[in-house]
C-alpha positions as CSV (number, residue, x, y, z in Angstrom):
1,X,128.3,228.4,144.7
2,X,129.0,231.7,146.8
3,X,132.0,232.3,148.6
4,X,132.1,235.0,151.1
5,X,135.8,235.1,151.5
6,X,135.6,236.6,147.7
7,X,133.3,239.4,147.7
8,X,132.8,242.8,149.2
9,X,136.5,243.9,150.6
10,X,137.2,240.2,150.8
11,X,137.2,240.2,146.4
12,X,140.9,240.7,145.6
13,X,142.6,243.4,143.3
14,X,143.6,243.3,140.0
15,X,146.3,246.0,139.9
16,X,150.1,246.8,141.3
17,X,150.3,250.4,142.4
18,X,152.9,253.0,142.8
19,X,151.9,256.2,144.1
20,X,154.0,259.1,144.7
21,X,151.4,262.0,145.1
22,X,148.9,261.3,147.6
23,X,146.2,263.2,149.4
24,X,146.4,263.6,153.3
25,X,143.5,264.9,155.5
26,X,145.2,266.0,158.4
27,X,148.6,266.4,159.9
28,X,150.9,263.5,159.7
29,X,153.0,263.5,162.8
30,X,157.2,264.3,162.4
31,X,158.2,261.4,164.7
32,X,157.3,258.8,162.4
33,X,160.0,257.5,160.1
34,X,159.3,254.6,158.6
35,X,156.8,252.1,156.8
36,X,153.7,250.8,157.5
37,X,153.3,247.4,155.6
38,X,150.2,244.7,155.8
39,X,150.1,241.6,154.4
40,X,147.2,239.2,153.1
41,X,145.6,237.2,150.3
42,X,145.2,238.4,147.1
43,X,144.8,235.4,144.5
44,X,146.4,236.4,140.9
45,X,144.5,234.2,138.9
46,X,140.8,232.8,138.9
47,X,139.5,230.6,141.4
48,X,137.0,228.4,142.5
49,X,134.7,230.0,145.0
50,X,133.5,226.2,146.0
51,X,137.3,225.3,147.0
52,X,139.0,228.7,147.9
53,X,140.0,228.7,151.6
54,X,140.4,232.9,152.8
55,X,144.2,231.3,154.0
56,X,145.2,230.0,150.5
57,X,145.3,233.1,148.5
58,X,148.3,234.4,146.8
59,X,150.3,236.9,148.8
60,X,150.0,240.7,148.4
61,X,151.7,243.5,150.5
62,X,150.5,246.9,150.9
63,X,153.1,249.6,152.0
64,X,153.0,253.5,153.2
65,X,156.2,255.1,153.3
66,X,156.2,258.0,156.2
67,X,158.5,260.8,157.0
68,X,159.3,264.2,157.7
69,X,155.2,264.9,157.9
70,X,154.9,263.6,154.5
71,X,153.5,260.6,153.2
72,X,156.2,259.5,150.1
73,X,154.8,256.8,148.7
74,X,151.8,254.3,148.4
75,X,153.2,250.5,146.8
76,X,151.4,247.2,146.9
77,X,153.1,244.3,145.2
78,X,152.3,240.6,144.7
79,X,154.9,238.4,146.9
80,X,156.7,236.5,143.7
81,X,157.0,233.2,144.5
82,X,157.4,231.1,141.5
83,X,153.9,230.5,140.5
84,X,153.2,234.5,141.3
85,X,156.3,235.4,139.1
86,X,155.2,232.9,136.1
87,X,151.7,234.0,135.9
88,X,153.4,237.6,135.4
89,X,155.5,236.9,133.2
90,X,152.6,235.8,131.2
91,X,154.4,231.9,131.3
92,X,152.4,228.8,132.5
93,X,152.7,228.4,136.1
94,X,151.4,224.8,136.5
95,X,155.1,223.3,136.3
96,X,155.8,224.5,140.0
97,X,153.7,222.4,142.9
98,X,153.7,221.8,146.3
99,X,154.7,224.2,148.8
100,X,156.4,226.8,146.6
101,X,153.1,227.8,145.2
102,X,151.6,228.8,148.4
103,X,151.7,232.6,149.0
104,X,153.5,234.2,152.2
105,X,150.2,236.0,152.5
106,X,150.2,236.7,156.6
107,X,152.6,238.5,158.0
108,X,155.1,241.5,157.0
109,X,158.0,242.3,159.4
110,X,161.2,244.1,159.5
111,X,164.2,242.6,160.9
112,X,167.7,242.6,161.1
113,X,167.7,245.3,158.1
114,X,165.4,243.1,155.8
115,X,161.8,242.7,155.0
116,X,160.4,239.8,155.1
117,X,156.8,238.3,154.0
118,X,155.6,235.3,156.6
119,X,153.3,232.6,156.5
120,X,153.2,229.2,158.1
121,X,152.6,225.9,157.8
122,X,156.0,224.6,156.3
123,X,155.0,227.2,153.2
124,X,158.1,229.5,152.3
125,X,158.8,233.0,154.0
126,X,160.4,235.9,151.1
127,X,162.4,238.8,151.4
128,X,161.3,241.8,150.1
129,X,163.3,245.2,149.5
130,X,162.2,248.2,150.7
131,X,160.5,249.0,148.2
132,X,158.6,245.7,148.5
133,X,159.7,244.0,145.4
134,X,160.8,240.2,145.9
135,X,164.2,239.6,146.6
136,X,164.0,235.6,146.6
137,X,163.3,232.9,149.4
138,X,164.5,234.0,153.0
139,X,166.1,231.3,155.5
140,X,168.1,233.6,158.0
141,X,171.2,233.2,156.4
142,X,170.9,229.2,155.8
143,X,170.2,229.1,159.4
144,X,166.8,228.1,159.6
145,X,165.6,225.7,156.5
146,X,162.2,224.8,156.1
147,X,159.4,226.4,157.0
148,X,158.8,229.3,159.7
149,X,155.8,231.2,161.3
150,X,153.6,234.0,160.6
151,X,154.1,235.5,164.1
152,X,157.2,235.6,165.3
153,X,157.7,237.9,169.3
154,X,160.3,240.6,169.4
155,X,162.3,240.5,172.5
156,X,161.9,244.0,173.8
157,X,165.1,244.1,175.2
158,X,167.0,241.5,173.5
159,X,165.9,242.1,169.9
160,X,165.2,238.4,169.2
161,X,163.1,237.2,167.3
162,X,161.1,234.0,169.1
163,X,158.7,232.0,167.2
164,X,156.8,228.4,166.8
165,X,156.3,226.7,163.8
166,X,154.1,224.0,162.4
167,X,154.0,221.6,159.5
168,X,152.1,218.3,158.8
169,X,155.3,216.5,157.7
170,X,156.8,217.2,161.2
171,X,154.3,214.7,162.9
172,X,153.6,215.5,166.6
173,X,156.6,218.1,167.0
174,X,156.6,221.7,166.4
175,X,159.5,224.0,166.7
176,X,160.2,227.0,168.7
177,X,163.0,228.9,167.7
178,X,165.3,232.1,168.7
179,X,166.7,234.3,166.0
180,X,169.3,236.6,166.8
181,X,169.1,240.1,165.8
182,X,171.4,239.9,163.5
183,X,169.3,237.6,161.8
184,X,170.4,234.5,162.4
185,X,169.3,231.1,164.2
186,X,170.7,230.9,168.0
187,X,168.6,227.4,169.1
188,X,165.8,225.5,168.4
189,X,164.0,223.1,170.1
190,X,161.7,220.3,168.5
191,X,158.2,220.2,171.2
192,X,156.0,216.7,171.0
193,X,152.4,217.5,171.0
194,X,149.1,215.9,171.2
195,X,149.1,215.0,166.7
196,X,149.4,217.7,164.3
197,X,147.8,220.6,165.1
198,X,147.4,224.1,163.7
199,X,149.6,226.3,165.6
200,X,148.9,229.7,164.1
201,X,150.9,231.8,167.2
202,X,152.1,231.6,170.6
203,X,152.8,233.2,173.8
204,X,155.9,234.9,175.3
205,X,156.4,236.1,178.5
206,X,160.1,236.8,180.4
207,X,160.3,233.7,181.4
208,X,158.4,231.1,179.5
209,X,156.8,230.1,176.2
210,X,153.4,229.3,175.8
211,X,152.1,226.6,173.1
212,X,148.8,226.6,172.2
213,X,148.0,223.1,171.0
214,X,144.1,223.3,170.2
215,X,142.1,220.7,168.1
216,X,141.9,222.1,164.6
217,X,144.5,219.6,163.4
218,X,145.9,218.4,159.9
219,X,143.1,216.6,157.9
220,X,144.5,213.5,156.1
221,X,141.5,212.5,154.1
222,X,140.6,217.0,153.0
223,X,144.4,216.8,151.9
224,X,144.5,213.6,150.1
225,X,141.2,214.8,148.5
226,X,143.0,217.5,146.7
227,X,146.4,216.5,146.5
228,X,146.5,212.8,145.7
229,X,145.7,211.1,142.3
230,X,142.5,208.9,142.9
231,X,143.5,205.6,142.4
232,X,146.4,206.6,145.4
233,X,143.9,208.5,148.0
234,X,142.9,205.2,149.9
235,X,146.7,203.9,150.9
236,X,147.3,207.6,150.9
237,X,145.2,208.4,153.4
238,X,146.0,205.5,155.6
239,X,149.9,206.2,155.4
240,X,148.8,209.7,156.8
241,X,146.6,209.1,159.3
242,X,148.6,206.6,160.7
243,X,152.0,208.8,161.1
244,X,150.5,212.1,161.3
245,X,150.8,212.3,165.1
246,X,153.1,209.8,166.0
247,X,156.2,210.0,163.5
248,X,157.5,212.7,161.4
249,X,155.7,212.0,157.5
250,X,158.2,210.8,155.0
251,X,159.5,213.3,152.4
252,X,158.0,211.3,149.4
253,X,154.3,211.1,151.3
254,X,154.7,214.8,152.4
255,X,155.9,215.5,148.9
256,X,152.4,213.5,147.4
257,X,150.2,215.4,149.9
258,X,151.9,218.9,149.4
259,X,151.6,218.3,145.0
260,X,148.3,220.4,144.5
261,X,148.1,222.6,147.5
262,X,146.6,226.2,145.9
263,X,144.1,228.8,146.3
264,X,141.9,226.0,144.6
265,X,142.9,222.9,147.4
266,X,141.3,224.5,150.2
267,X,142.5,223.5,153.9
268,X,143.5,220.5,155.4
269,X,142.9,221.4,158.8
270,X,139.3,221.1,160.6
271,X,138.1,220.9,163.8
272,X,138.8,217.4,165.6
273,X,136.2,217.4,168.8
274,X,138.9,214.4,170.3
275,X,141.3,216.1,170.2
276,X,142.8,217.6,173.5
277,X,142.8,221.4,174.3
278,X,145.6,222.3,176.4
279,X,147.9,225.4,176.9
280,X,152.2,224.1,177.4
281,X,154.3,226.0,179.5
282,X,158.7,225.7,178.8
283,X,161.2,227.8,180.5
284,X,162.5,230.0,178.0
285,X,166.2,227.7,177.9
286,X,164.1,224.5,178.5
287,X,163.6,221.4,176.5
288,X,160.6,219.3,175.6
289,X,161.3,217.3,178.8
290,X,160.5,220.6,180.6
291,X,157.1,221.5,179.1
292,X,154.0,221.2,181.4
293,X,150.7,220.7,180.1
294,X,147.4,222.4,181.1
295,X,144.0,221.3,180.2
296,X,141.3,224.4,179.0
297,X,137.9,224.5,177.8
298,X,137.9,223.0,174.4
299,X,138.2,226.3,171.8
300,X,140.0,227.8,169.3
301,X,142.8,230.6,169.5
302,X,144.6,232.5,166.5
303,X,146.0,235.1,168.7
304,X,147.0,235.8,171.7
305,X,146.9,239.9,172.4
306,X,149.5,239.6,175.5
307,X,151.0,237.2,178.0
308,X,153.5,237.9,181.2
309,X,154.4,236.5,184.6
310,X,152.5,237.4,187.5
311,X,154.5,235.6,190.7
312,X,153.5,232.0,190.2
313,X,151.2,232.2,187.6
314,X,151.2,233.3,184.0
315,X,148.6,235.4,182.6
316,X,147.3,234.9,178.7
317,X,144.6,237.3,177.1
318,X,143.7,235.8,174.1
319,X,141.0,236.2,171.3
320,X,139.2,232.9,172.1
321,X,137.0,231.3,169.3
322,X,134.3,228.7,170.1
323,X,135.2,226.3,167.3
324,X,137.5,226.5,163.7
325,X,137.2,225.0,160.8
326,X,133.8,222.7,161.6
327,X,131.3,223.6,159.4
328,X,132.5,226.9,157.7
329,X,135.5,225.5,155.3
330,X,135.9,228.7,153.5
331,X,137.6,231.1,156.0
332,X,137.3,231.4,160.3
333,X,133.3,232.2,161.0
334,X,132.4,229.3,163.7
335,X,130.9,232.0,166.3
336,X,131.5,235.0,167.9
337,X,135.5,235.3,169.4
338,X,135.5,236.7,172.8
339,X,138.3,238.5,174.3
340,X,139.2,236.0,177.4
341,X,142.1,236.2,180.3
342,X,143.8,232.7,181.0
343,X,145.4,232.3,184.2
344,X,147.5,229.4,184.7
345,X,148.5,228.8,187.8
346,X,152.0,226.6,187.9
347,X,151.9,225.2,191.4
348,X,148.1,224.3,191.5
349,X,148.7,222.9,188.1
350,X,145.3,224.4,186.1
351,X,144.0,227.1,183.8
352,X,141.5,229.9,185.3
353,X,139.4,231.3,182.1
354,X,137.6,234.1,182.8
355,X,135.8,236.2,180.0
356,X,136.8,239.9,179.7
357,X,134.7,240.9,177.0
358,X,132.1,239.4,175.0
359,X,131.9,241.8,171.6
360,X,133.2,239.9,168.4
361,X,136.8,240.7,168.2
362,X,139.9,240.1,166.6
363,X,143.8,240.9,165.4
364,X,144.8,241.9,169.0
365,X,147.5,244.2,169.5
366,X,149.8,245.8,172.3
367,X,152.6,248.4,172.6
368,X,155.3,246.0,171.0
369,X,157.5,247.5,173.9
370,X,155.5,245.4,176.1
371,X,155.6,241.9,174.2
372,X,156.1,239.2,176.9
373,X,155.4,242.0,179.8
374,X,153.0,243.2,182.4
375,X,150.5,245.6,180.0
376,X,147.9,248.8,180.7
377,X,146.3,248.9,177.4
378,X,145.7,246.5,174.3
379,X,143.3,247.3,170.7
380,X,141.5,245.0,169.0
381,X,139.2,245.2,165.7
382,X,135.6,244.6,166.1
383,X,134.4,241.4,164.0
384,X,130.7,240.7,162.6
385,X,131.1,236.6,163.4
386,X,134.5,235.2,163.3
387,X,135.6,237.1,160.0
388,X,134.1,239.7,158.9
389,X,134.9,243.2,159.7
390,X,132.5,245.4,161.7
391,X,132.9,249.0,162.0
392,X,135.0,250.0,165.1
393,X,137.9,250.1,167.2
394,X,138.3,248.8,170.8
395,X,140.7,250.1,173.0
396,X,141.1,247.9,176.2
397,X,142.3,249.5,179.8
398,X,143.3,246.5,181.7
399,X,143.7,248.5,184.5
400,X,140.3,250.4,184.9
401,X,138.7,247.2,183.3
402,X,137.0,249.6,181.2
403,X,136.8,250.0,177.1
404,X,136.8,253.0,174.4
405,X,135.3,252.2,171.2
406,X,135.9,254.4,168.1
407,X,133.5,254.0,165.2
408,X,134.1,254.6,161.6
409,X,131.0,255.3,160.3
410,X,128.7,254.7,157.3
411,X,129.9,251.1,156.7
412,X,133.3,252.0,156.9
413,X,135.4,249.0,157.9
414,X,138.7,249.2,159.7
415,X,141.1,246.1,159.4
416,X,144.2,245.2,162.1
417,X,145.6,248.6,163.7
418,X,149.2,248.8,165.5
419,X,150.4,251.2,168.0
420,X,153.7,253.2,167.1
421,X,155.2,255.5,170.4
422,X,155.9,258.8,169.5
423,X,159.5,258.5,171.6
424,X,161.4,255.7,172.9
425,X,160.7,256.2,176.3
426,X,156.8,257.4,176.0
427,X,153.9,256.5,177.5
428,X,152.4,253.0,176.9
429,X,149.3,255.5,174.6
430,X,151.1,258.3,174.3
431,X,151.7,257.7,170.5
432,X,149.5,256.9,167.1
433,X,147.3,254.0,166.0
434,X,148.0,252.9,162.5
435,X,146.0,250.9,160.1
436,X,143.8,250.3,156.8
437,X,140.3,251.6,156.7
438,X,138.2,250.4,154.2
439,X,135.3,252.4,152.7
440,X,132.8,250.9,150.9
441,X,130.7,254.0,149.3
442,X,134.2,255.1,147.7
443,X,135.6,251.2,146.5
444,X,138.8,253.0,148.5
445,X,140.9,252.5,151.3
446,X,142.9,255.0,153.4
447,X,145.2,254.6,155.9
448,X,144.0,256.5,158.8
449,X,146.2,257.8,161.9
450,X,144.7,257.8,165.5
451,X,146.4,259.4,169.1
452,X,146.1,256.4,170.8
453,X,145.3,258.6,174.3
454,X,141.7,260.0,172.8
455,X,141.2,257.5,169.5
456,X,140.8,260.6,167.9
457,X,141.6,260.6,164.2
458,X,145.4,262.9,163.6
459,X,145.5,262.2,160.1
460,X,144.5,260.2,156.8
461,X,146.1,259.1,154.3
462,X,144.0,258.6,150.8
463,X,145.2,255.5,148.5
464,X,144.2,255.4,145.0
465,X,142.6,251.8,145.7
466,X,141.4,248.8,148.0
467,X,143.1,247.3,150.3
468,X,141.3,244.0,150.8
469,X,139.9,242.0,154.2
470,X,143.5,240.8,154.9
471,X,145.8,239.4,158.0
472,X,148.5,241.1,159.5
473,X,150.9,243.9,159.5
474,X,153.9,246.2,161.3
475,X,155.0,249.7,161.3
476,X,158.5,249.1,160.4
477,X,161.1,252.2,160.9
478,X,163.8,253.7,159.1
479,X,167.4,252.2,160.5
């Protein structure tokens, strides 16, 4: 049986690289100091194109280091969790299950001096040094056990880190939490929800957060499937679809249901058509007693581009999928996402959609100076269905209503870009546009340098390999 999610760019690479000569096409701008990192699935050892879920690969991070004009180095590197580490050390990694052999395969941020690989779910996050070898598991200092998020919100002007995290075991509760930028846990609060849903992000604005509880929801009978010996998946699966929802799952039933989770267990969330879509709105020092609940069109979102307060109202542009997870088990490709404005309107107590652009379109991205605040411009990657790359660029103006798009060309396929300012205090695209570009004829990837002003290209960077279909990533600078 074919699997999309493991051909083409999607196929994973066999090789760690470190590169310390490489070509540039271009000029390479002196204000950037820093790295550019990316994050995504990368599975080390074989697996089964029936079961393997795009989500469930081992992770794999891909770094450019920048500076003085020059590009220094070109390193990607497995994320060694103990499975990862075993395998490469040439040792049998089937003693270690559960949720340490699930790779932090989303997300790659700098903070509070470290590096840190994300992912979600209740699967662990790892620090990395700078040089993107594993340092070991990362809970801010003992602060924060458990699981965490793959997309955490910077505070512009706090440094914070605010984020919402999800796992099965919790029940009906997820967690938003505030981490200091020092890097440690200042408060969490536990949210009730509608069951157990997949909360991949949330919103931030100045003064609220923004939960996006949606119905693709924890599967009890797809986990017990693959993680439960079969003379237990019966009472398994009733002990789990009775508390999943209602009460936080005991540690021995999450522990049972967690066993074989893998590149080769697939997902155990789908689309639930009963379940409520609704959008909840908390005061950022509020409690779950505070949060108001607002019904919207039944839909999937992954990721929010922006969000901020507008008087009375809130305003949410998000990537808005049609459904997740219903009939495509594989990876996300349930119809074309559509670039959509939410407005929900506190004192009238609803949600006004309205649809702002109907191209396939993913990975949204804004000025990170503008996280949680009133916006000009945002970018977004063009998708062929709700995965796949396509070949361009869109710029947003939410001002002019209007949109640039910048091609690529001859099959060339561009994954998430980021915007980095060229000052502190500079324009909102007065700056570059950073990311991987893919290209097919060469079996290569480069990472390619717009000015985010004319989406003309400023420079590329030539790496010696692929960098595959993958998630998400940040331009990280030197302290």
């Amino acid at each position: 049986m074919g699997n999309k999610f493991l051909e083409g760019n999607f196929a994973p690479v066999s090789r760690e690289h470190t590169v310390t000569e490489l070509s540039v096409t271009g000029r390479i701008p002196d204000f950037l100091d820093g790295r550019y990192l990316r994050n995504g699935p990368n599975p080390l050892s074989e697996v089964d194109p029936a079961a393997y879920h795009w989500f469930m690969g081992d992770g794999m991070v891909h770094g450019v280091r920048l500076r003085d004009g020059k590009a220094e180095w070109y390193r990607n590197r497995w994320v060694r969790n103990p499975a990862v580490a075993a395998t490469l050390a040439g040792q049998d990694p089937s003693r270690f299950c559960g949720m340490e052999t699930l790779g932090a395969n989303t997300n790659v941020i700098g903070h509070a001096g470290k590096t840190i690989a994300l992912v979600e779910a209740g699967a662990p996050i790892y620090e990395l040094t700078d040089e993107l070898d594993t340092v070991g598991r990362c809970d801010f200092d003992g602060t924060l056990p458990g699981g965490y998020t793959a997309h955490p919100k910077r505070d512009p002007r706090t440094g914070e880190l605010h984020a919402v995290s999800y796992f099965f075991g919790m029940g009906n509760k997820v967690q938003y939490s505030v981490i200091d930028a020092e890097g440690r846990v200042r408060r969490t609060v536990d949210v009730e929800v509608a069951g157990s849903p997949m909360m991949h992000d949330f919103s931030l604005t100045e003064k609220h957060v923004v939960f996006y509880d949606l119905p693709v929801t924890f599967n009890a009978g797809m986990a017990v499937a693959t993680g439960v010996p079969s003379a237990l998946r019966t009472p398994a699966k009733l002990v789990v679809s009775a508390m999943v929802g209602k009460v936080r799952v005991p540690d021995p039933v999450t522990a049972m249901m967690a066993r074989k989770f893998g590149p080769n267990s697939g997902l155990p969330y789908r689309w639930d058509p009963k379940y409520p879509a609704r959008v909840g709105v908390m005061p950022r020092e509020g409690g779950n007693g505070d949060v108001r609940w607002f019904d919207v069109e039944p839909c999937y979102v992954f990721h929010p581009l922006n969000a901020y307060d507008d008087g009375d109202s809130i305003v949410l542009e998000v990537v808005r999928h049609p459904k997740m997870f219903d009939r495509e088990l594989h990876g996300p490709d349930e119809g074309s996402p559509t670039l959509d404005r939410w407005t929900v309107d506190l004192p009238a107590g609803k949600v006004v959609e309205e649809r702002l652009d109907d191209r396939g379109q993913e990975f949204p991205r804004v000025d990170e100076r503008l996280v949680g605040r009133r916006h000009r411009y945002g970018y977004a990657v063009a998708v062929d269905g709700g995965a796949g790359p396509g070949g361009a660029l869109l710029k947003h103006d939410f001002h002019t209503g209007s949109s640039e798009e910048r091609a690529f060309g001859a099959g060339r396929q561009p994954g998430e870009f980021v915007f980095v300012p060229c000052h502190e205090d500079a324009a909102e695209d007065d700056g570059v546009l950073m990311g991987f570009v893919h290209d097919p004829a060469t079996q290569r990837s480069e990472l390619t340098l717009l000015d985010a002003g004319t989406l003309e290209t400023v420079a590329a960077i030539h790496l010696p390999d692929r960098v595959p279909n993958g998630f998400h990533g940040n331009w990280v600078e030197s302290a």
